[in-house]
C-alpha positions as CSV (number, residue, x, y, z in Angstrom):
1,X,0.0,0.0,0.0
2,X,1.4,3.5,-1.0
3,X,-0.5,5.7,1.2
4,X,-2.3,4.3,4.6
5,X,-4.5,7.4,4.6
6,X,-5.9,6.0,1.0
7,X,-8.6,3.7,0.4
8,X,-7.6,0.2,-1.4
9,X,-9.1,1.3,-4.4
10,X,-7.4,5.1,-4.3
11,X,-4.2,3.2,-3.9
12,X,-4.5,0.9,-7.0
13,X,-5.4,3.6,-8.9
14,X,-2.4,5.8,-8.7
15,X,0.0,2.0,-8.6
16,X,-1.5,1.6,-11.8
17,X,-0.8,5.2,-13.1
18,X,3.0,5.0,-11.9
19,X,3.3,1.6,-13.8
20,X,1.8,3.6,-16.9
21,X,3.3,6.6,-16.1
22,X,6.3,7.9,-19.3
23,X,7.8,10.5,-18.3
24,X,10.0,12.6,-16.2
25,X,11.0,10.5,-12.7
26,X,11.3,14.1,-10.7
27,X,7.6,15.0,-12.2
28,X,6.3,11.7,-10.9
29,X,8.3,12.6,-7.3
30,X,6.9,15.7,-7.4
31,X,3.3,14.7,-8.0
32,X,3.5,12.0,-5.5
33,X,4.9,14.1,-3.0
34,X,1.9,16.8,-3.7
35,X,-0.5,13.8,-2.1
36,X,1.3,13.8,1.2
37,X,1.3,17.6,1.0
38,X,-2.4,17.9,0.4
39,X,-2.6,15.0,2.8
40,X,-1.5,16.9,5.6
41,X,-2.5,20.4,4.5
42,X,-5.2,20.1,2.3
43,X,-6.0,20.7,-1.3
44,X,-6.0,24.4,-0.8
45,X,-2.8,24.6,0.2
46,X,-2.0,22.5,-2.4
47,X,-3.9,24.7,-5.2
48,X,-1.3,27.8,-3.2
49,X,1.6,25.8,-3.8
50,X,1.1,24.9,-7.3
51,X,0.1,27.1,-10.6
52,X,-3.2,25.8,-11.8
53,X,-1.3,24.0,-15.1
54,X,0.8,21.5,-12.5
55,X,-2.0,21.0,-10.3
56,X,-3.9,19.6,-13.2
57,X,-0.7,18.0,-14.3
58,X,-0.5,16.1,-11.4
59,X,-3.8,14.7,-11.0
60,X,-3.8,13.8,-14.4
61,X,-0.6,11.6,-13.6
62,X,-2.0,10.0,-10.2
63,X,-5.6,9.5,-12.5
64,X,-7.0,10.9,-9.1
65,X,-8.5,14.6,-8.3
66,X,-6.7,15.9,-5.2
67,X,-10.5,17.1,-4.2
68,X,-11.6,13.8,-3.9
69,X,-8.4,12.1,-2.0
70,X,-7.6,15.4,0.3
71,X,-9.2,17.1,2.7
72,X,-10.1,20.7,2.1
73,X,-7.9,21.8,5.0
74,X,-6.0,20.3,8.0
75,X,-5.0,21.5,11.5
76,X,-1.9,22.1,10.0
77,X,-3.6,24.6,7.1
78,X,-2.8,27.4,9.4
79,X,0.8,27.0,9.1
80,X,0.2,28.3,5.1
81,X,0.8,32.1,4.7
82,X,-1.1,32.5,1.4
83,X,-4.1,30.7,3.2
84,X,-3.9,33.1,6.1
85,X,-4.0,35.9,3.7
86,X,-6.6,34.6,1.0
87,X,-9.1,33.6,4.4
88,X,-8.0,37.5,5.3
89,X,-9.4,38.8,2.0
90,X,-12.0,36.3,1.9
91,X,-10.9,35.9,-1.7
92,X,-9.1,32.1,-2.1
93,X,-9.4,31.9,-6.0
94,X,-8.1,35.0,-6.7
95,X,-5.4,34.2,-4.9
96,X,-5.1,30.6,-6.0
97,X,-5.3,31.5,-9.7
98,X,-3.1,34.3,-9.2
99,X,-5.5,37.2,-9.7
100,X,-4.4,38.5,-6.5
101,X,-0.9,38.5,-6.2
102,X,0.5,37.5,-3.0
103,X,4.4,37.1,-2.1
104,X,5.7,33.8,-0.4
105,X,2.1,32.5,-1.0
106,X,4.2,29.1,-0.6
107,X,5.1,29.9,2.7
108,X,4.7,27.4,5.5
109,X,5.6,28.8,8.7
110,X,3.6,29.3,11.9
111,X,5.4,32.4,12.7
112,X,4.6,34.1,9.5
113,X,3.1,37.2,9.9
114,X,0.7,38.8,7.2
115,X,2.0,41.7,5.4
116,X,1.2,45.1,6.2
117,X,0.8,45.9,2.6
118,X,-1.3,42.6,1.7
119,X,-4.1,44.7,1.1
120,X,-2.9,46.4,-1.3
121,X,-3.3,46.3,-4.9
């Protein structure tokens, strides 16, 4: 089993895509390690983290959506700056898609103070 926080069937399905999977290894390492990540932090950290092209990308790898095997946040979701900042402006897509830009929205650090110019546009 690849992931214990997976069902059976969640499981076979991305085995299978890494048999099938032609590519580059690093892009498969990267899109395996973005189901721990949104394991443990959610998908909308994980939708932060990534531009919309490689978050697609990835599922598309895996044959999973990130929606469906991730929760929508985690305890440790606060840790996430551009989450702090997108719940601030009440405005998570535009910062997710990048209509709203936002510095270090990458950030994970539980000592990361908001901007004092987040605000601003």
């Amino acid at each position: 089993m690849l992931y214990g926080f997976l069902t059976e069937e969640q499981n076979a399905t991305i085995s299978e895509s890494i048999e099938n999977y032609r590519g580059l290894a690093p892009t498969l390492e990267s899109a395996m390690g973005a189901v721990m990540l949104g394991h443990l932090y959610g998908w909308r950290v994980l939708k932060l983290v990534h531009s919309p092209a490689t978050y697609r990308k990835y599922e598309k790898i895996l044959g999973l959506k990130f929606e469906d095997i991730c929760p929508e946040r985690s305890p440790k979701s606060k840790r996430s700056l551009g989450l702090k900042i997108a719940d601030r402006l009440n405005s998570f897509w535009a910062v997710a898609t990048g209509k709203k830009k936002v510095p270090n929205k990458s950030l994970l650090d539980d000592g990361a103070e908001l901007p004092e110019d987040f605000l601003d546009d």
